[in-house]
C-alpha positions in Angstrom: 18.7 50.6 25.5 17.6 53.9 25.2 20.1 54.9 22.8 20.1 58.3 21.6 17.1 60.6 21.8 17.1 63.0 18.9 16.4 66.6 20.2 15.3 69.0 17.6 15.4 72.9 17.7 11.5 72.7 17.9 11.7 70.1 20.8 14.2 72.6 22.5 11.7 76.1 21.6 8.6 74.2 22.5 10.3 73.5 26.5 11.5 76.5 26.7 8.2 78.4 25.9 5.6 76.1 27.7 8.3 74.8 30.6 7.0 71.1 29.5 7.3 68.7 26.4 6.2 65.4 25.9 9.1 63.3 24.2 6.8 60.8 21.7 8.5 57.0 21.6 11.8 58.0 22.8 11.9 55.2 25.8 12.7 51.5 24.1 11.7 48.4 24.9 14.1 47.4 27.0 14.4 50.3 28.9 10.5 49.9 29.6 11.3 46.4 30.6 13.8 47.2 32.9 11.4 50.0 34.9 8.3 47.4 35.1 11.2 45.0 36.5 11.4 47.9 38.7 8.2 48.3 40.1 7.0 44.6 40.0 10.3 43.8 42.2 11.7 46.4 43.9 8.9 47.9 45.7 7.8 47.1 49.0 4.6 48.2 51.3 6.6 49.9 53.9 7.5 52.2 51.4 4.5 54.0 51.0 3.6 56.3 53.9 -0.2 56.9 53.5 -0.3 59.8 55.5 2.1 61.1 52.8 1.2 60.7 49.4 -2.9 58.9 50.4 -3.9 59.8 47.1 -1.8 56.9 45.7 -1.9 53.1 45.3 1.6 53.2 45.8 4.4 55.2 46.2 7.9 54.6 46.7 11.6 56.9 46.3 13.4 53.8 47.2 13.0 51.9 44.8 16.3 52.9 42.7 18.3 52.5 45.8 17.9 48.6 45.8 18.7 47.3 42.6 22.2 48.5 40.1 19.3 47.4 37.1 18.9 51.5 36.4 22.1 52.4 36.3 23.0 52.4 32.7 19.8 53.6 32.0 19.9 56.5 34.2 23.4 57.4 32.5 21.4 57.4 29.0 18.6 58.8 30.3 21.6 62.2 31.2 22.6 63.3 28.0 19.2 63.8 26.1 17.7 65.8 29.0 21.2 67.9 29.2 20.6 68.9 25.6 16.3 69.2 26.2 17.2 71.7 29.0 20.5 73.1 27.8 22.1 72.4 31.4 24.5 69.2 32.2 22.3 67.6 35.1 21.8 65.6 37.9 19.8 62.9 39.1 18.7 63.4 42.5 15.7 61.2 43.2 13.5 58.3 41.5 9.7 58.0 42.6 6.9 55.2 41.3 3.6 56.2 41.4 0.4 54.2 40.9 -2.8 55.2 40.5 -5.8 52.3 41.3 -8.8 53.2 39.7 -11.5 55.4 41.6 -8.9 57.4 43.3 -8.8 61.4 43.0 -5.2 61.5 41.9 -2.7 64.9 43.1 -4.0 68.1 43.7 -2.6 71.4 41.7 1.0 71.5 42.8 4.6 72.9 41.5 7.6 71.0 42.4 9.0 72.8 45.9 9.3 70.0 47.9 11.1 67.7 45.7 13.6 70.4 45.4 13.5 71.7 48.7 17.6 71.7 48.6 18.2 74.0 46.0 17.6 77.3 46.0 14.4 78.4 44.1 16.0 80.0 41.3 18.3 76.9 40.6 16.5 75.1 37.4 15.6 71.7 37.9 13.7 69.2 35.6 11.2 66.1 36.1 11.2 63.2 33.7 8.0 61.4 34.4 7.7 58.2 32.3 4.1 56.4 32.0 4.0 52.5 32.0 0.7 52.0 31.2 -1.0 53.9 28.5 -3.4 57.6 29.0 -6.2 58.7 27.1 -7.5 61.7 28.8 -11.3 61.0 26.9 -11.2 57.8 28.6 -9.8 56.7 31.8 -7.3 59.2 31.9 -5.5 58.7 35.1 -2.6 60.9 33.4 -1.0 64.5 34.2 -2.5 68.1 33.8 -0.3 70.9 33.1 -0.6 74.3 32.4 1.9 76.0 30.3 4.7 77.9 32.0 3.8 81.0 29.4 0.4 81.3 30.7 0.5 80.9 34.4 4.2 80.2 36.3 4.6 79.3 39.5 8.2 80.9 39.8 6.9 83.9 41.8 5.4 81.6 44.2 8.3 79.2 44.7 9.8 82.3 45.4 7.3 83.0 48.3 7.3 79.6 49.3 11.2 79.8 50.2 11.1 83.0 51.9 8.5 81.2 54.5 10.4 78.4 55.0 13.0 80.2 55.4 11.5 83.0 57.6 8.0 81.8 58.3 8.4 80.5 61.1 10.8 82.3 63.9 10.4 85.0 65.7 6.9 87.5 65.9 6.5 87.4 62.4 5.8 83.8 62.5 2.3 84.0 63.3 1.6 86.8 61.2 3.1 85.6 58.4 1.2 82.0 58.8 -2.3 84.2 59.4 -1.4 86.1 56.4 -0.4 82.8 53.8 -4.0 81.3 55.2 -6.0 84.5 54.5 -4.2 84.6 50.6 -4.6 80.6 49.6 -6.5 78.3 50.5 -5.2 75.3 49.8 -0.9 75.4 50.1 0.1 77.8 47.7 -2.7 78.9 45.5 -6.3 80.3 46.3 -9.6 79.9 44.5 -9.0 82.7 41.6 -5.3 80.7 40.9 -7.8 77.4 41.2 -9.8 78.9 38.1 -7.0 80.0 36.3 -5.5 76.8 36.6 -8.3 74.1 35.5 -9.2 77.1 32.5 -5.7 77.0 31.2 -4.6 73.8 31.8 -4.2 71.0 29.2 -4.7 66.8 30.1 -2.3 64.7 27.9 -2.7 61.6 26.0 0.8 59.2 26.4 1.4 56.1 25.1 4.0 53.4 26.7 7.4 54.5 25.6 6.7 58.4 25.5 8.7 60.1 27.9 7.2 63.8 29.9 9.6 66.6 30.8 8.8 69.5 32.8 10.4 72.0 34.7 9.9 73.1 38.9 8.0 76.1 38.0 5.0 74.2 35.9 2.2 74.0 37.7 1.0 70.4 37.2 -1.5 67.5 39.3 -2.9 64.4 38.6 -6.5 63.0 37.1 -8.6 61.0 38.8 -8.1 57.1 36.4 -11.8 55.8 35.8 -13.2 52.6 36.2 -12.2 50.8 33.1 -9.8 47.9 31.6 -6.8 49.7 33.4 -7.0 48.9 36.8 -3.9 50.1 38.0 -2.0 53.8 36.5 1.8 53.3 36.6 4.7 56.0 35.8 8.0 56.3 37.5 9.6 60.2 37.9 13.3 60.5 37.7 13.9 64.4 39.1 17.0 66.1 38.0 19.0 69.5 38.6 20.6 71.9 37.1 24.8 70.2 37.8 25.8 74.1 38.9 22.5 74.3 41.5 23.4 74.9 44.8 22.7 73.2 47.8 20.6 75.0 50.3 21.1 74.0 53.3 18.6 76.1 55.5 15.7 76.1 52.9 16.7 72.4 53.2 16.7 72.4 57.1 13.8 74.2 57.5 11.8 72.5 55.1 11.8 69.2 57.1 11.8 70.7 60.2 8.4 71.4 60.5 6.9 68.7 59.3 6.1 65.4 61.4 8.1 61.7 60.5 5.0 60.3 58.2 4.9 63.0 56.1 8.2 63.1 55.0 8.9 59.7 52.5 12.0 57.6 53.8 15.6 58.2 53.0 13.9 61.9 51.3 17.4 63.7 51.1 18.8 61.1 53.5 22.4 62.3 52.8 22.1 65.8 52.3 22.7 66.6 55.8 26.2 65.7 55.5 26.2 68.6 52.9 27.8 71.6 53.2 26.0 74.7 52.6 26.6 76.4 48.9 27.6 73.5 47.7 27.6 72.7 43.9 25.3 69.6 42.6 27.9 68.5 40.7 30.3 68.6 43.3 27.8 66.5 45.6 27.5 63.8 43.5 30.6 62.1 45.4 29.5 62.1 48.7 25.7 60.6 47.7 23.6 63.5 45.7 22.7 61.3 42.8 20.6 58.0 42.7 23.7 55.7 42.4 25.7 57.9 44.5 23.4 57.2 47.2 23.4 53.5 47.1 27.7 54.0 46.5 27.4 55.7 49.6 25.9 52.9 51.9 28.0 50.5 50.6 25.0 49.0 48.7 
């Protein structure tokens, strides 16, 4: 399948200064076989919560959870993004995304959320594979990134967890909320971080069987795919953490608790409540962390 994945010492440099790489022909044939079996199968509408992720065709973490077709894959998948990020990791979640053409795409965004269980200085690592090709000249429909030495969003993951964390209780709470509206406009960055951000940022051009890794802290969103001969944009995310993160269980708490049912995407962290706080990743894995763990866990 995916056999080995050569990492060099300029792959390894190149992450490590940017916070991003993009991995060129490293995903095989039958690897990309098996994840367009994936999405052509195990999808299903009720998946996709509009009032979640709108500015997507379709959207879906479940997929993973209903066949045992990713397994091996996923355990391939391991071992080249251990040595990429020089951490053993750990799957936590699979998400398919498609694009239709004419819609907008994601707006600027760094990855808080989808690691809303860990604390914010734990590393963790998205492996976002593209099953249709990009070229940003013509209907794109790809990723935007900015490099992590030229704008990182670390600081403001950093703020991000102390309001979900704090934000919300007591007095503060409503000065704190007046005070994170007044500073950014939209979520966590206002109109001089906008600038910054479409200034420094870079579109990339991917063809089927290149594979994108990035870290939490990159700021990254999605273009808009044109009306063209691609009707559809395809990729499916695999997200991964550092095996020594900790689990975080107020950050955790919190960070679902103030937010209504549709705008959470079903079975998101659906056994992490079981955790217990300060727990290692790698010690998780047992009781239903990890992508196979999880369908282990419900007897699937």
């Amino acid at each position: 399948m995916t056999r080995s994945w050569p990492i060099s010492p300029d792959d390894t440099e190149h992450y490590f200064r940017t916070g991003s790489i993009v991995m060129r022909q490293r995903v095989d044939a039958e690897a990309l076989a098996l994840l367009q079996q994936a999405n052509d199968e195990d999808f299903r509408p009720e998946d996709h919560s509009p009032a979640f992720a709108p500015e997507f065709d379709r959207y879906s973490n479940q997929f993973v959870s209903r066949t045992h077709r990713l397994e091996r894959l996923l355990d391939e998948l391991r071992a080249p993004l251990a040595a990429l990020v020089r951490r053993d990791v750990v799957f936590t979640q699979g998400i398919l995304f498609s694009l239709r053409a004419g819609t907008r795409g994601y707006r600027w965004h760094f990855d808080n959320l989808s690691f809303c269980f860990v604390r914010p200085e734990d590393l963790a690592f998205t492996l976002w594979i593209p099953l249709t090709p990009i070229r940003a000249r013509e209907q794109n429909g790809g990723m935007r990134l900015v490099d992590r030495s030229d704008f990182c969003a670390r600081a403001r993951m950093q703020q991000w967890a102390y309001y979900e964390r704090r934000g919300y209780a007591g007095e503060r709470g409503p000065r704190l909320a007046a005070a994170k509206a007044a500073q950014y406009e939209d979520r966590w960055y206002g109109a001089f971080d906008l600038e910054m951000l479409e200034d420094l940022s870079h579109p990339l051009d991917m063809d089927v069987g290149d594979a994108l890794v990035f870290d939490r802290y990159t700021w990254h969103r999605s273009e808009a795919l044109a009306p063209g001969p691609i009707e559809t944009r395809t990729a499916v995310a695999f997200r991964a953490v550092d095996a020594d993160a900790r689990f975080d269980k107020r950050l955790f708490e919190q960070s679902m608790a103030h937010r209504v049912d549709d705008e959470v995407p079903p079975l998101f962290g659906h056994l992490l409540c079981e955790l217990e706080d300060g727990i290692r990743m790698r010690d998780a894995v047992a009781l239903g962390v990890s992508l196979w763990g999880n369908r282990a866990a419900r007897g699937g």
